[in-house]
N, C-alpha and C positions, 0 to 999 in steps of 0.2 A: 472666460465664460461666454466669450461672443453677446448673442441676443439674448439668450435665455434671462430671465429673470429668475428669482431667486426660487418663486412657487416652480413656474416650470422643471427646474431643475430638480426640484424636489420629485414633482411626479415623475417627470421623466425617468431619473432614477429606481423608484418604486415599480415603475412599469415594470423598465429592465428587470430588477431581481424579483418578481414577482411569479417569470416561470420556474426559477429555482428554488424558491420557496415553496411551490407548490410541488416539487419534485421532492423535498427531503420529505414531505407529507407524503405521498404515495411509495416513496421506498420505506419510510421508518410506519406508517402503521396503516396504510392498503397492501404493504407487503408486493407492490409490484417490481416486476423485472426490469434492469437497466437500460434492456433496447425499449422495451413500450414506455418505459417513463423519458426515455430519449427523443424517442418519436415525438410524443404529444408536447416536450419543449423547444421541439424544431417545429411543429404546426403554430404554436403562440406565438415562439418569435416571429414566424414569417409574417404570421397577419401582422403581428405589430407593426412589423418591418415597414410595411405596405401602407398599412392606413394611420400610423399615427406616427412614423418618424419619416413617413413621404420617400419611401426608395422605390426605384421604378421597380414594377412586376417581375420583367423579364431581366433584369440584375437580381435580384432576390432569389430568383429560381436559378439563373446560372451559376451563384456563388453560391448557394446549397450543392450543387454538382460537383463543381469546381472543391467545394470541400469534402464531400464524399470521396472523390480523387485524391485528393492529399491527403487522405489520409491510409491508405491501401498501404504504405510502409510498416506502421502499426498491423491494421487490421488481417493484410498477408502472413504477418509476422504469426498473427494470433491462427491463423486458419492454418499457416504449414506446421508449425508447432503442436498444434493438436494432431495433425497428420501422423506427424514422426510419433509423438508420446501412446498414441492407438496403434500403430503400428508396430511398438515396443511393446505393448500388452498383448495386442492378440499373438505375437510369436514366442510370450513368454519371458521374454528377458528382462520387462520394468520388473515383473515380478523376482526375478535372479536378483536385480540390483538392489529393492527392498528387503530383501531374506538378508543380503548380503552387510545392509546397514541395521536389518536387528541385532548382528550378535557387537556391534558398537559399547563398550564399555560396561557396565555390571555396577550391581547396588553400591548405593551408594557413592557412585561417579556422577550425580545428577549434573554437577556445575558443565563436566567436559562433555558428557552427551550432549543439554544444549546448546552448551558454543559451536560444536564443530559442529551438531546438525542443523540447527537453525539459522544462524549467521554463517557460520563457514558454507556447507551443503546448499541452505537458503539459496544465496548469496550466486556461488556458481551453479546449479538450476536455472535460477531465473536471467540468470546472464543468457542463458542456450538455448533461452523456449522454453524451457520445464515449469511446470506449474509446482513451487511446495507446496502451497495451500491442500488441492487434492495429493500428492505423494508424500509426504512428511507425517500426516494426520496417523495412517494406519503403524508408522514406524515407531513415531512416539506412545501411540498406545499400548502397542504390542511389548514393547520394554517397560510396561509397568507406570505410566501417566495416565491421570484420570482424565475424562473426555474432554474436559472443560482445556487444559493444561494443553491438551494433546491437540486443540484445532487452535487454541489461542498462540502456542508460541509459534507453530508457523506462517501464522500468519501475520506476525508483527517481527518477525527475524531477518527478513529478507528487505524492511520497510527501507530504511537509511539509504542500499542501494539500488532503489525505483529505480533510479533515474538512467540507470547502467544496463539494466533489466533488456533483456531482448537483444544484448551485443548494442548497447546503449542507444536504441532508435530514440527513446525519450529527448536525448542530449541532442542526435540530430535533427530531430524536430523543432528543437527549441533553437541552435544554434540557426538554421534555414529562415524560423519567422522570427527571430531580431536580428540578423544580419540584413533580412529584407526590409524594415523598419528601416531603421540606419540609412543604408543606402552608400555606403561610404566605399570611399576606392582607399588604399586595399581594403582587403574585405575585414569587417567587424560586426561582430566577434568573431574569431576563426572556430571550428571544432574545438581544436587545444584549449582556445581561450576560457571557451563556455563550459567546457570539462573541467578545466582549472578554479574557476571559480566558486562551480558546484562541489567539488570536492574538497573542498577549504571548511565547508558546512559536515564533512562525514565524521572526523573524528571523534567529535563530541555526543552527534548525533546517534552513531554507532556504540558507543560507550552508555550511554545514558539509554536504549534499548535494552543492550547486554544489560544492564542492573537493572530493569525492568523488568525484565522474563522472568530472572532469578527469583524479583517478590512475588512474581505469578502463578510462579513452579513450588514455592514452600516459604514466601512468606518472610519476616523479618528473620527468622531462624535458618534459614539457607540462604539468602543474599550477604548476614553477616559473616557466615563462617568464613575464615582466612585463606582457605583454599577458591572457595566460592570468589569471593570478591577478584583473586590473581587470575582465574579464569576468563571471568567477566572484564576487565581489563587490559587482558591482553588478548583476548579475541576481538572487545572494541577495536582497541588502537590496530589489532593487525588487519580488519578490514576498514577502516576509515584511513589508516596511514598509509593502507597499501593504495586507495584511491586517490590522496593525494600525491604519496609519492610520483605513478603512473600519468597522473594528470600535469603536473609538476616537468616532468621530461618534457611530456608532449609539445608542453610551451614551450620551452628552453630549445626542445628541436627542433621545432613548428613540424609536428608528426601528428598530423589527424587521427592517423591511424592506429595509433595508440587507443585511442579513446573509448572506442567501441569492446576492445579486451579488457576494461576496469573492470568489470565484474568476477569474469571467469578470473584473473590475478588474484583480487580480495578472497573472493572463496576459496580458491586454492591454498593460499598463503594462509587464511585464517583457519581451515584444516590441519594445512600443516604446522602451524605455530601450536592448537591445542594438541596433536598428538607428542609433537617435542616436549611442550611441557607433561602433557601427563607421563610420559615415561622418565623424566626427569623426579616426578614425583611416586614414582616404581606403581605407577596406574598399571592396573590391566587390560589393556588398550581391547581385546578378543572377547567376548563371552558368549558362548553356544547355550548355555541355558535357557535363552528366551527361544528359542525354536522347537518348532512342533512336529510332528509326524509329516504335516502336510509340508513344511516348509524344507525339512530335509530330503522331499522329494525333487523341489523345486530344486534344490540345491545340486543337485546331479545330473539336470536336466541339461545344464550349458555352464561352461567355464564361465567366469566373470569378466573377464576382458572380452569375448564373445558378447555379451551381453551388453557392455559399454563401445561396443564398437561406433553406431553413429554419431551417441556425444563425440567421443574420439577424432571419427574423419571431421564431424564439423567444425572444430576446436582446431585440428589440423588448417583446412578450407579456409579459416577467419585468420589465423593465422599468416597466411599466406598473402591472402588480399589485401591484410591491413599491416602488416611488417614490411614488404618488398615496395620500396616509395613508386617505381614505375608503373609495377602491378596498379597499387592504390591510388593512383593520380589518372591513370589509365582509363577504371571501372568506374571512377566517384566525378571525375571531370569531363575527360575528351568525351566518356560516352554516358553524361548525364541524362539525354535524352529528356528535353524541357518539351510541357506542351503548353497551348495556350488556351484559354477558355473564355471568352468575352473580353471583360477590359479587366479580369483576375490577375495578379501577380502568376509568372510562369510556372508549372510544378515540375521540377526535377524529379525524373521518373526513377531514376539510376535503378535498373533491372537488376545488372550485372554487378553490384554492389552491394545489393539492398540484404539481410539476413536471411529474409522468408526465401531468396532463390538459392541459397547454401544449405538451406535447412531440407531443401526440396532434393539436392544434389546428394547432399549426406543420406539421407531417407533412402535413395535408389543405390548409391555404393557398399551399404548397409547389406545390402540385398540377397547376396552369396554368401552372406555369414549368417544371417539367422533365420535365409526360406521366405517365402510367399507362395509357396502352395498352398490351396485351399484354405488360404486368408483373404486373399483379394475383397472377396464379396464383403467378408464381414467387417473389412478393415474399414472399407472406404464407407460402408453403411452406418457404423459409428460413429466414422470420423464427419460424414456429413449432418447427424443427427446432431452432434454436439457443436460442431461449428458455427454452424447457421447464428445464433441469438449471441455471443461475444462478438462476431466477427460486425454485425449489423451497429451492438451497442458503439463498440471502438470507430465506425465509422460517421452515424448520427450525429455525435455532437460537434466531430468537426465539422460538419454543414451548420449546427447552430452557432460555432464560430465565425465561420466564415459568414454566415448570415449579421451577426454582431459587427463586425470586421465592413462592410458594404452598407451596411446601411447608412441609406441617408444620398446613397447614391444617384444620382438624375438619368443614369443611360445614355449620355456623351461619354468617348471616350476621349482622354486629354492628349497634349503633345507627348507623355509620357507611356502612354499606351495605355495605360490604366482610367478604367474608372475616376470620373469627376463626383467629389464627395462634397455634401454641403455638409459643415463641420456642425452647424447646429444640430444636424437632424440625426447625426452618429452617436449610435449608443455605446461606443467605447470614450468618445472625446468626451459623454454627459455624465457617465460614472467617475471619467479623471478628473475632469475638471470639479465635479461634486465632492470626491475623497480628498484632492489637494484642501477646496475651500474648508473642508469641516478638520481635517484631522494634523494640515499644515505639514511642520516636519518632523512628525510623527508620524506619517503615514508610514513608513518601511514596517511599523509595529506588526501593524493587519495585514500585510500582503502574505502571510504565510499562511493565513489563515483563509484568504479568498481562494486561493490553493487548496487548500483543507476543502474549502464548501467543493472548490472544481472537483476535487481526486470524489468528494464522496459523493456528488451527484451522477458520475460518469462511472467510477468504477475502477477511472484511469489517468493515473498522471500526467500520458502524453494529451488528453483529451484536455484538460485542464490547462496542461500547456498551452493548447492550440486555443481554447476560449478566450484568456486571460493575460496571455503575454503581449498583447497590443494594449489592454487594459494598464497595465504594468509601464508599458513604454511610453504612455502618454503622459502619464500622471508624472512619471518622472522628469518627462521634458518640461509639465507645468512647473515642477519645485524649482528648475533648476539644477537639478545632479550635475554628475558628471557622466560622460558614457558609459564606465565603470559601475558608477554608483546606479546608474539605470537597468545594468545588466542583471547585476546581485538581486534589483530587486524580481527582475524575472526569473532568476536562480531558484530566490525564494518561495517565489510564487509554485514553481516546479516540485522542490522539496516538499510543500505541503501539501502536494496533492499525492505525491508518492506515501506521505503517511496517513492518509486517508485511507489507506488499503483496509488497514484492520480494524475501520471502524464502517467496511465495506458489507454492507448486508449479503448482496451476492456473492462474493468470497469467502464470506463465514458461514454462511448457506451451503457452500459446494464442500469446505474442509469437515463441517458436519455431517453432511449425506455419505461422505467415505468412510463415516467408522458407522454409521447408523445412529446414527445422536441426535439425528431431526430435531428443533427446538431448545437446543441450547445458547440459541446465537445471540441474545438478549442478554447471557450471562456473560458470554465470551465480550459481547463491546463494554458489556458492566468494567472487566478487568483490566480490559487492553485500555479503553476512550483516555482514561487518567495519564498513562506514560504517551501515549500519541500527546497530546495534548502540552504535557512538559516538555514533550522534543519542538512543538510550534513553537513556544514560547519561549525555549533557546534560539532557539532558530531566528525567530521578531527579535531577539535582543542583537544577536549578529546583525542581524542585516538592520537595525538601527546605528548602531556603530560602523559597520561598513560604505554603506549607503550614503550616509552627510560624513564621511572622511572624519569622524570622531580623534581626538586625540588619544596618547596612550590615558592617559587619567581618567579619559571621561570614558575609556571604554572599563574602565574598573570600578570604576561610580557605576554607571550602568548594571553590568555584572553583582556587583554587590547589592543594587535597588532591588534586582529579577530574583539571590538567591534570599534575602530578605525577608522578601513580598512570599518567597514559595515557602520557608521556614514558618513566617506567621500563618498562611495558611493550616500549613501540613499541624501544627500545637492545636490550631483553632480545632483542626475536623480531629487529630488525639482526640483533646478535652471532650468534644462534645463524644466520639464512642465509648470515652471512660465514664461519662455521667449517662451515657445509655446501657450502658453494659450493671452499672451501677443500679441504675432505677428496675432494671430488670432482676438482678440480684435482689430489691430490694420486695421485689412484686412477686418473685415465688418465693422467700421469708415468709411475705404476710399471707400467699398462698395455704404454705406450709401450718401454719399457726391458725387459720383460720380451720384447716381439714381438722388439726388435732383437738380446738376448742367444740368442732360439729361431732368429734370421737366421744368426747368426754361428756358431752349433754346428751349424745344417743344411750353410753353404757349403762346409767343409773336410769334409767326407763327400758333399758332390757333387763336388768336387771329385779327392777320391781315387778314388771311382765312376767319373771321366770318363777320368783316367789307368789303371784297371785295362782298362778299357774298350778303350783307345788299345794297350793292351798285347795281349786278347785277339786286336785286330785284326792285329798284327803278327806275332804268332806263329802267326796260321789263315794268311796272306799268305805265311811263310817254308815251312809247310809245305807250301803250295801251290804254291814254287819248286822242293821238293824235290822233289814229286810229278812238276811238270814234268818 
């Protein structure tokens, strides 16, 4: 804890989480955008930086640069991907490949349509650039899910593997700022190492999603049926096993390159594992029923491998780079291309590595297959329209990392080339040292959860990475861990921010403006925040047990305390909707009995009404006899 005293520390810390606090308030109810609510916690932190944890100015503004740079492997990633995905619509062919995934499976297949399209499809999508969030929405609808169903499960399908997402820039980001941490000869963590670890977290994780959806899609009544359940089970484990397994090699081989293909694999495999089974269960895997006039137009317009053609090359391209060891030591090492920015740690640039420059190669080989005539204009006019405010958000908050990360800094550079930090004045050292003193060694509980706050303040798990894995590595040097044990917990830290996806206002923002549902998104976090939530909290029990090297007993103690704790819960919130369900039954009863008791005092005063009535008429009748 150095100087600080116990009050300091306190404010100190407050400070810190004070812009993120103020951030979940302007995205949860001013409804602002990710990059302006990013901006104005990269202006707080700088000031802070400046006038109350004492880092020199001109550090402060060059490690906001310096982060804004480091983080172009995401943010590129996010800018050529939109490229390619606009470039697929205006020539027609996203639209080929959605036509192509309506006639996916028929009533009553609800379990195999969402495995294979949400986690399976999910899964490799977001491996290659592809957004499900926007492309999944109008499929799921289109086959007969209500709106709510149809932006929810793709948005929480794909959650498990964030981390893989993007030809796994997540992992490389993560494995670059703890192996620079560290500092160790040979290097640690490697790629493999930090893949292997993260995916040690997917099986469960992925399992416990798939049974998620299912209550999301229909409820206690379709999560239990026997079919339902074999689905949801074996599309977990075949995307969660497939990530370990892959991850699993890589170490064994020390093959980096593996790593970056974990997504596109799981989705593949987890495809192919529910179409095997459904045909095993004489499923009708084909149905043309869900298409329209308009769609069987599209359907004619280009063969379907046409239309997959640049997933394809670029699938081919990553392939290539990261299977052939010479290739991939070649693009990732000799031509790393490090720059240097003040006394910032170096940023490997790796051009010729990186995904967004495959993504860009694929996009132009694409080219003779599906035309760019009189797309050009429009292509690049959308794709600039849409890029701009993701690409900005993805870059922001790694400058308020890197601003986190420096602070405290004086503007000498040391014999190490870096930046001279005074340890008091660092608002990563003031949060570790804070979280070890208050929560000891139970700290691994929450770090999935500080994750959680990273993924939903930023939008992005690699953002969250880059905030918080220093945060992570310190706190563990305080407890004491092991390397190991330090790693998991920035694993951890990773995984939560990837499941913050669907409790991401801007994401469930854009999967509702594709079917036209504006305004549902309050409903969709109502349904998803509960199973996000149970995946932290597996998550914190792993990496409790991981973390302090638990024994096998006390990792079942554990386990046993977590499903326990979730069992009285889940009786408690039963009980209390069966005595609200009840009080409600009970309140239109006496509704009921109250209308009939106001029927029965009204009749006998219409009725005397009708006879007084009966009366007037006979006595104007008699007087008009006598008038006669």
């Amino acid at each position: 804890m150095g100087d600080w005293n116990l009050v300091s520390l306190t404010l100190g810390t407050f400070l810190i989480l004070l812009p993120f606090l103020g951030a979940i308030f302007l995205l949860v109810f001013a409804k602002w955008k990710a990059d302006t609510t990013g901006f104005l916690v990269w202006i707080v932190m700088f000031v802070f930086a400046v006038t109350i944890f004492k880092t020199d100015l001109l550090v402060t503004f060059l490690a906001s640069v310096a982060g804004f740079i480091a983080s172009y492997p995401i943010a590129l990633m996010v800018c050529t991907s939109i490229f390619m995905i606009t470039y697929m619509q205006k020539t027609g062919a996203l639209q080929r490949i959605i036509v192509g995934f309506k006639t996916l499976g028929g009533e009553g297949k609800q379990a195999f349509q969402i495995m294979f399209l949400n986690i399976g499809l999910g899964s490799f999508l977001v491996s290659i650039g592809a957004t499900p969030v926007t492309m999944l929405p109008p499929i799921m609808a289109a086959i007969g899910y209500s709106p709510l169903v149809a932006v929810a499960l793709p948005a929480i399908g794909y959650d498990p593997l964030c981390t893989f997402a993007l030809l796994a820039i997540p992992a490389v980001i993560f494995q670059d700022v703890m192996s620079g941490l560290f500092n160790l000869t040979p290097l640690f963590p490697t790629l493999a190492e930090s893949g292997f670890i993260f995916s040690v977290f997917m099986p469960v994780v992925t399992t416990g999603i798939a049974l998620g959806m299912l209550y999301i899609a229909g409820g206690r009544k379709l999560l239990f049926k026997k079919e339902s359940l074999l689905f949801a089970f074996v599309g977990g484990i075949s995307a969660g096993g497939t990530a370990l397994l892959i991850n699993t090699l890589a170490k064994l081989l020390n093959a980096d390159g593996l790593v970056p293909l974990t997504g596109l694999f799981a989705g593949l495999v987890t495809c192919g594992s529910m179409i095997v089974l459904a045909k095993l269960l004489r499923y009708k895997i084909f149905d043309r029923d869900n298409l329209t006039t308009e769609d069987l137009e599209i359907e004619k317009s280009m063969p379907l491998w046409k239309a997959f053609m640049p997933w394809t090359i670029l699938v081919i391209l990553c392939a290539l780079t990261n299977f052939i060891p010479p290739v991939y030591n070649f693009l990732f090492h000799t031509l790393a291309m490090k720059i240097t920015i003040g006394g910032a740690k170096p940023i490997a640039l790796r051009v010729f590595w990186n995904a967004w420059f495959w993504v860009i190669v694929a996009t132009v080989l694409s080219m003779p297959f599906l035309g760019f005539k009189g797309k050009a204009k429009e292509t690049f006019t959308t794709w600039a329209r849409r890029s701009i405010r993701p690409v900005f958000a993805a870059a922001i908050f790694f400058s308020v990392a890197y601003v986190m990360n420096w602070s405290g800094a004086i503007g000498t550079i040391g014999s190490d080339n870096l930046w001279e930090i005074n340890a008091k004045n660092n608002m990563i050292k003031i949060i570790s040292d804070a979280s070890a003193l208050v929560f000891g060694d139970f700290y691994p509980v929450i770090v999935p959860f500080v994750g959680l706050l990273g993924g939903f303040v930023s939008g992005s798990e690699t953002s969250a990475i880059a905030m918080f894995t220093g945060f992570q590595y310190n706190t563990g040097v305080s407890l004491g861990l092991s390397n190991t044990g330090i790693v998991v917990l920035g694993a951890a830290n990773g995984i939560g921010g990837g499941l913050a996806s669907v409790l991401s206002p801007a994401k469930i923002q854009n999967a509702a403006a594709v079917i036209d549902k504006s305004g549902i998104e309050g409903e969709v976090i109502k349904k998803t925040a509960p199973i996000a939530l149970l995946m932290v909290v597996s998550v914190a029990a792993i990496t409790l047990c991981w973390a302090n090297n638990y024994s096998i007993a006390l990792w079942f103690a554990t386990f046993g305390i977590v499903i326990g704790t979730i069992f009285l819960l889940g009786l408690v919130f039963y009980v209390y909707r069966m005595i609200k369900r009840k009080q409600k039954e009970l309140n239109e009863e006496e509704g009921e009995t109250t209308s009939i008791q106001k029927k029965q005092t009204t009749l006998p005063s219409q009725e005397q009404q009708s006879k007084e009535t009966e009366k007037n008429i006979s006595n104007q009748q008699l007087e008009e006899k006598n008038d006669f």
